[in-house]
PyMOL Python script that loads the backbone (N, CA, C, O; Angstrom):
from pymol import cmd

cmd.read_pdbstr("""\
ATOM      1  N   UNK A   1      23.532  52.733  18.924  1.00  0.00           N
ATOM      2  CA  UNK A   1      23.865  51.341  18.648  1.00  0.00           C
ATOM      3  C   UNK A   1      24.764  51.320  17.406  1.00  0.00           C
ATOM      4  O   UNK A   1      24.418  52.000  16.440  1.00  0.00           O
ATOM      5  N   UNK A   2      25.896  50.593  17.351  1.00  0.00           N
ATOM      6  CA  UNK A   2      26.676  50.916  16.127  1.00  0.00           C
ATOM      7  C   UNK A   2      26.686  49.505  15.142  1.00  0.00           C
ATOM      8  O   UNK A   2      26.307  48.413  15.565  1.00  0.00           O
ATOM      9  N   UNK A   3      26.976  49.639  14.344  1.00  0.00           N
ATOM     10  CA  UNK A   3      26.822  48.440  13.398  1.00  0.00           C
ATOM     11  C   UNK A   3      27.113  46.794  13.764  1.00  0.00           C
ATOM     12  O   UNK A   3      26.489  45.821  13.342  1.00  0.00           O
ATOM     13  N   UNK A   4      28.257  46.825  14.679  1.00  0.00           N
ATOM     14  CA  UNK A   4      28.784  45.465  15.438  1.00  0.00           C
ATOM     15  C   UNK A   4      27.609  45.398  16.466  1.00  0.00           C
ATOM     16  O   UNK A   4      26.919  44.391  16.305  1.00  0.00           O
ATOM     17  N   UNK A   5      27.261  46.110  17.347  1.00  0.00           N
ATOM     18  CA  UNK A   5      26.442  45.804  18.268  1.00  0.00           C
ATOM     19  C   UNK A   5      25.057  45.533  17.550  1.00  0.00           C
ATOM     20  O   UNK A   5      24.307  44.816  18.212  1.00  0.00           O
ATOM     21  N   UNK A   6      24.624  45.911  16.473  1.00  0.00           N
ATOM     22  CA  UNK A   6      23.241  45.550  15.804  1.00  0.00           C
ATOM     23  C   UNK A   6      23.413  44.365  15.425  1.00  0.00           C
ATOM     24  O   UNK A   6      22.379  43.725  15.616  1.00  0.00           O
ATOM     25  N   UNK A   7      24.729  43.374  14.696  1.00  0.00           N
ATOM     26  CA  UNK A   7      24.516  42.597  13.900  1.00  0.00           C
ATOM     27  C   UNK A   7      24.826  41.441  15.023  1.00  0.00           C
ATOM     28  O   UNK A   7      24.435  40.283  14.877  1.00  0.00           O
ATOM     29  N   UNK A   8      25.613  41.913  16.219  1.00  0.00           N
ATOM     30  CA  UNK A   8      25.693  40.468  16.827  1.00  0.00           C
ATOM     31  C   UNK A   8      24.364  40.597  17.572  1.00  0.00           C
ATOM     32  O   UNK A   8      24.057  39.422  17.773  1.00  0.00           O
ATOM     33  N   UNK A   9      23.527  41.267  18.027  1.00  0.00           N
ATOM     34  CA  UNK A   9      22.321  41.167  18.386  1.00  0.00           C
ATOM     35  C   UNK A   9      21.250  40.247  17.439  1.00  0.00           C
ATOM     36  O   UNK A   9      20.646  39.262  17.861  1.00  0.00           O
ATOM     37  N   UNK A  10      21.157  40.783  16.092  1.00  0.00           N
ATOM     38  CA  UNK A  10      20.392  40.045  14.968  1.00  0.00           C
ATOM     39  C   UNK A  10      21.210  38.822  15.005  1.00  0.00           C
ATOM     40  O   UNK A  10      20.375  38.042  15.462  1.00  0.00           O
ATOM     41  N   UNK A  11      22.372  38.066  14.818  1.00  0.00           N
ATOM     42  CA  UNK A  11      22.797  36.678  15.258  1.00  0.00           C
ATOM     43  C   UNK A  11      22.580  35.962  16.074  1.00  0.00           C
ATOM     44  O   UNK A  11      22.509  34.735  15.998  1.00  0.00           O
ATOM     45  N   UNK A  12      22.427  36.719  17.084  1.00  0.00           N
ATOM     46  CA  UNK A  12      22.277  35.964  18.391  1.00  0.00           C
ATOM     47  C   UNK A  12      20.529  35.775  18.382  1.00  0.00           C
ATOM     48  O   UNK A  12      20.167  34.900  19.169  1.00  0.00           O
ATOM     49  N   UNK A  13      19.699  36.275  17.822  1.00  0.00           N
ATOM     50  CA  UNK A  13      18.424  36.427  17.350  1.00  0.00           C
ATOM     51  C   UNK A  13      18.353  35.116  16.650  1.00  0.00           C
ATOM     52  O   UNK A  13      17.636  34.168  16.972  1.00  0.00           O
ATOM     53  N   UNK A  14      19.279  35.186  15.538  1.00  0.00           N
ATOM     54  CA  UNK A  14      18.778  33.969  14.254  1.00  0.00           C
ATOM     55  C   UNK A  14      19.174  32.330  14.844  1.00  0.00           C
ATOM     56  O   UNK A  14      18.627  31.317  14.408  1.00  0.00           O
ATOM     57  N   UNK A  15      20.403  32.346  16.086  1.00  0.00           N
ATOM     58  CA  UNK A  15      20.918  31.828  16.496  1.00  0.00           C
ATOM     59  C   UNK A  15      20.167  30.460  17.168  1.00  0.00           C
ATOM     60  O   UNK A  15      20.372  29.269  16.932  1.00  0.00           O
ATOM     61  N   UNK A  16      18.773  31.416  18.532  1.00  0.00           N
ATOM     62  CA  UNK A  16      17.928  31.007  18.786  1.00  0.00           C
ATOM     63  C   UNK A  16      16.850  30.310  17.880  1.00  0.00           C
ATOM     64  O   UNK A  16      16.525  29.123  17.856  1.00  0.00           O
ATOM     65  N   UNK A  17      16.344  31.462  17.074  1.00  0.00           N
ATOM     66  CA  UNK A  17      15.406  30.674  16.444  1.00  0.00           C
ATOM     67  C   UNK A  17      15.714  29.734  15.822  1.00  0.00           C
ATOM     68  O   UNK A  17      14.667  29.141  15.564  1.00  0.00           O
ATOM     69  N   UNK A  18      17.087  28.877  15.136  1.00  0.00           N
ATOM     70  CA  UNK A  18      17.442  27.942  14.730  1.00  0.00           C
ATOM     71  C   UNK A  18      18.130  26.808  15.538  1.00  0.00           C
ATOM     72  O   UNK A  18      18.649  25.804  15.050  1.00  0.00           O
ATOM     73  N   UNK A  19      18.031  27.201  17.140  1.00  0.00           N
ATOM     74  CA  UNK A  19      18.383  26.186  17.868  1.00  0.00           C
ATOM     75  C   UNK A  19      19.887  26.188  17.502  1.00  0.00           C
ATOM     76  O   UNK A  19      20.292  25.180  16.922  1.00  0.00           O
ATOM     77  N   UNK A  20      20.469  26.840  17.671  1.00  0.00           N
ATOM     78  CA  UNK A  20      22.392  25.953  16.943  1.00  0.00           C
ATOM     79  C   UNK A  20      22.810  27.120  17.846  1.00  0.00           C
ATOM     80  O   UNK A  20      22.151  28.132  18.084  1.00  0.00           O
ATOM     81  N   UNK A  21      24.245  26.736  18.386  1.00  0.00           N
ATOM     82  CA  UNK A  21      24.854  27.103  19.004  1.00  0.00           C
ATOM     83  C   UNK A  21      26.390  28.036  18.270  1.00  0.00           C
ATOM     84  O   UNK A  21      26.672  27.889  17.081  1.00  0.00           O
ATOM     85  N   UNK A  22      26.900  28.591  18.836  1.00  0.00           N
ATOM     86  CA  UNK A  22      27.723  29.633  18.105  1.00  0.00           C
ATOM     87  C   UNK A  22      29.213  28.826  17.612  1.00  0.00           C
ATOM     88  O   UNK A  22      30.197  29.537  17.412  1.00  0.00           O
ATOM     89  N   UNK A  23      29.312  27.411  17.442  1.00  0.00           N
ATOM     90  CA  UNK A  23      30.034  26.285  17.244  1.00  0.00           C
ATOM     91  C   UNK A  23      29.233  25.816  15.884  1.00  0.00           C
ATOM     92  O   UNK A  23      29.756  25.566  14.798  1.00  0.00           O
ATOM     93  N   UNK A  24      27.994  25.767  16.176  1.00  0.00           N
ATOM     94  CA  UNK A  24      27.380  24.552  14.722  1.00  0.00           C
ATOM     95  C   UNK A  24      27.495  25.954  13.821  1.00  0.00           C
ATOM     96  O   UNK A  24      27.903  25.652  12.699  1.00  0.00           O
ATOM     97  N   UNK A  25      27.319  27.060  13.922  1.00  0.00           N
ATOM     98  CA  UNK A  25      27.628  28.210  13.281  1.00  0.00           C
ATOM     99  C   UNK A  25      28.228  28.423  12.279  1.00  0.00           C
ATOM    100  O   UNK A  25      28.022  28.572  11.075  1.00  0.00           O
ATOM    101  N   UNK A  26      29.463  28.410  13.379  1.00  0.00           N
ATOM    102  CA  UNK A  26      31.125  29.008  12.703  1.00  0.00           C
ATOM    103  C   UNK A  26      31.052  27.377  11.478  1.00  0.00           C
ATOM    104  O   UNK A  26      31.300  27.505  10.279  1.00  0.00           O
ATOM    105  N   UNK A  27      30.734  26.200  12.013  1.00  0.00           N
ATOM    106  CA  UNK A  27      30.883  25.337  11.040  1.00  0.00           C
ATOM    107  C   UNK A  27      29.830  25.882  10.180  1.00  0.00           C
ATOM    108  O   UNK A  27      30.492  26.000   9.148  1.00  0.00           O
ATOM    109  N   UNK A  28      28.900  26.212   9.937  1.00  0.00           N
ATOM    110  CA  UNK A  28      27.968  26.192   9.074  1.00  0.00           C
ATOM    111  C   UNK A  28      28.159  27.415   7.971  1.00  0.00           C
ATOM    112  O   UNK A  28      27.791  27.465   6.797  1.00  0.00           O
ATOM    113  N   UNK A  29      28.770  28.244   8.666  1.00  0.00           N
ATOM    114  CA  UNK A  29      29.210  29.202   7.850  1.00  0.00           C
ATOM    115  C   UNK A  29      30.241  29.130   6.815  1.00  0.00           C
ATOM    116  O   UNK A  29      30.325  29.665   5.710  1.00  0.00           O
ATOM    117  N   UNK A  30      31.446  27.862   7.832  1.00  0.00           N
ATOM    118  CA  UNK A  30      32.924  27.559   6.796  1.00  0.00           C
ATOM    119  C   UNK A  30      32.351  26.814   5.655  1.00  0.00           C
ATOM    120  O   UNK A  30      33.052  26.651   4.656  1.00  0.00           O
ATOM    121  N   UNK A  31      31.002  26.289   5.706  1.00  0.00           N
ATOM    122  CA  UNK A  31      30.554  25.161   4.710  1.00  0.00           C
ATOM    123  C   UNK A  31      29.714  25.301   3.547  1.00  0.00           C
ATOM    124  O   UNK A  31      29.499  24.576   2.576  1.00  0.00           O
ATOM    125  N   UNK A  32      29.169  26.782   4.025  1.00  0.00           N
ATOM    126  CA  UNK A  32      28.697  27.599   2.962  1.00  0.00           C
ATOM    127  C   UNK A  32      29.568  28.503   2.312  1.00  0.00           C
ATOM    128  O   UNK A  32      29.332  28.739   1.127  1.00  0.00           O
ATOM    129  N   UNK A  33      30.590  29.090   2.893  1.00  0.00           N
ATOM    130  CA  UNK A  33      31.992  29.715   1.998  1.00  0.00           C
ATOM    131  C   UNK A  33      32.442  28.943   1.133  1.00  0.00           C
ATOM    132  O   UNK A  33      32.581  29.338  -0.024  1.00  0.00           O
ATOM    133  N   UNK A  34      32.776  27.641   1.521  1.00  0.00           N
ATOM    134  CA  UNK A  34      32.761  26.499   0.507  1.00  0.00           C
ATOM    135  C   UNK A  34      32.325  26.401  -0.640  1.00  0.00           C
ATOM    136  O   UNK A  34      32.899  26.668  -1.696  1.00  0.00           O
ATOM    137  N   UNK A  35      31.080  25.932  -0.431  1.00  0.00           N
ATOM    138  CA  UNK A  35      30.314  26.055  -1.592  1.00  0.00           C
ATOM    139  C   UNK A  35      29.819  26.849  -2.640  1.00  0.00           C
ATOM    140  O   UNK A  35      29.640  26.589  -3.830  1.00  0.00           O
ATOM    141  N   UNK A  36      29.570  28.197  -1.759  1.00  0.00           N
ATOM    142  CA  UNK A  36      29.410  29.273  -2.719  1.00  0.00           C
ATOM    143  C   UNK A  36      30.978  29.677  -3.305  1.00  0.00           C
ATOM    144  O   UNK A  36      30.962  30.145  -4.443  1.00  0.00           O
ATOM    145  N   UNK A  37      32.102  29.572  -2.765  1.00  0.00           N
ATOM    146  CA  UNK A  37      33.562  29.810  -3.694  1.00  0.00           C
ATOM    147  C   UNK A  37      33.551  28.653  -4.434  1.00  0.00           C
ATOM    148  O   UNK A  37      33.424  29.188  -5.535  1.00  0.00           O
ATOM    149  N   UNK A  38      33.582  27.615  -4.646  1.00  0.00           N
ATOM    150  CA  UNK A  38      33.491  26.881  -5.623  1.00  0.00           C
ATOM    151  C   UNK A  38      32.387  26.997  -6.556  1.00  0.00           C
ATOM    152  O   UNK A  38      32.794  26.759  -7.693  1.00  0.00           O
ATOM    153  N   UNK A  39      30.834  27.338  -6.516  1.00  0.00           N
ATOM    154  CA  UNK A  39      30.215  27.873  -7.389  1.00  0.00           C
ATOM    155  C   UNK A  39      30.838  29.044  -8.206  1.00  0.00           C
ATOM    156  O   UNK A  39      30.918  28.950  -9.431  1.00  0.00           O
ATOM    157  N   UNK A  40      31.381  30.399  -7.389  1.00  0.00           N
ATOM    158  CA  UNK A  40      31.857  30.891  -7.903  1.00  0.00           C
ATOM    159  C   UNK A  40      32.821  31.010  -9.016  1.00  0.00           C
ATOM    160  O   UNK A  40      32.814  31.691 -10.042  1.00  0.00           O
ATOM    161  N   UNK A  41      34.072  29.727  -8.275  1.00  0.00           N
ATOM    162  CA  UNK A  41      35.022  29.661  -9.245  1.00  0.00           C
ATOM    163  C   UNK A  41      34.416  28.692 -10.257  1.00  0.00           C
ATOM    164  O   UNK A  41      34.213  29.423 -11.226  1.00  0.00           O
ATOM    165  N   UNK A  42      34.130  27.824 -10.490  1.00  0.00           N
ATOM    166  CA  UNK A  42      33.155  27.031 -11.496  1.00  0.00           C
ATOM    167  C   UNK A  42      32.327  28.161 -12.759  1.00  0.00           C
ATOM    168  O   UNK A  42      32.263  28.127 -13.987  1.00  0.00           O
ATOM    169  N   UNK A  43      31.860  28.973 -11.848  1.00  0.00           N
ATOM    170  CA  UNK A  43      31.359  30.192 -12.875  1.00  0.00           C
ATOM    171  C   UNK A  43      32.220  30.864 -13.935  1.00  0.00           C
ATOM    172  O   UNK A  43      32.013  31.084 -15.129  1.00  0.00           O
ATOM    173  N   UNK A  44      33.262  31.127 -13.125  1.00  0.00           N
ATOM    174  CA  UNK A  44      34.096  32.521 -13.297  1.00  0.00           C
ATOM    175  C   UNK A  44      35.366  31.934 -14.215  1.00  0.00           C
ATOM    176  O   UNK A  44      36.258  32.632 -14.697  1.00  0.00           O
ATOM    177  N   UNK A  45      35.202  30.139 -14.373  1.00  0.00           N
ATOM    178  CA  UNK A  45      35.939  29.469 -15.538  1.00  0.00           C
ATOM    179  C   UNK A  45      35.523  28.812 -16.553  1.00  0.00           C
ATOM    180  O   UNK A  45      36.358  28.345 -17.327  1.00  0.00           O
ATOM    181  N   UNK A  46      34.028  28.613 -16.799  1.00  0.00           N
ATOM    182  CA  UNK A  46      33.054  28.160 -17.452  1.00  0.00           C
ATOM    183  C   UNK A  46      33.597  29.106 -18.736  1.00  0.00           C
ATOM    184  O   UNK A  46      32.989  29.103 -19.807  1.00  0.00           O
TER     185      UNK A  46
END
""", "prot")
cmd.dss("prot")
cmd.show_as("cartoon", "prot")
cmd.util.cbc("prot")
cmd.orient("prot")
């Protein structure tokens, strides 16, 4: 099993148990990049 095939397995795992589809995802993911880069940059100019 190589590293891509483990992790889209464990996604498709977390996927279910949270009910969301591979759409509410990709949004949920762009929305946490978000936030954590602006924490970041907020940090990293403090």
């Amino acid at each position: 099993m190589t590293f891509i095939q483990w992790h889209q397995r464990v996604t498709d795992q977390w996927l279910a148990r949270l009910h969301m589809t591979p759409y509410q995802a990709m949004w949920f993911a762009w929305i946490k990049g978000i936030v954590f880069g602006a924490a970041a940059c907020w940090w990293l100019m403090r």
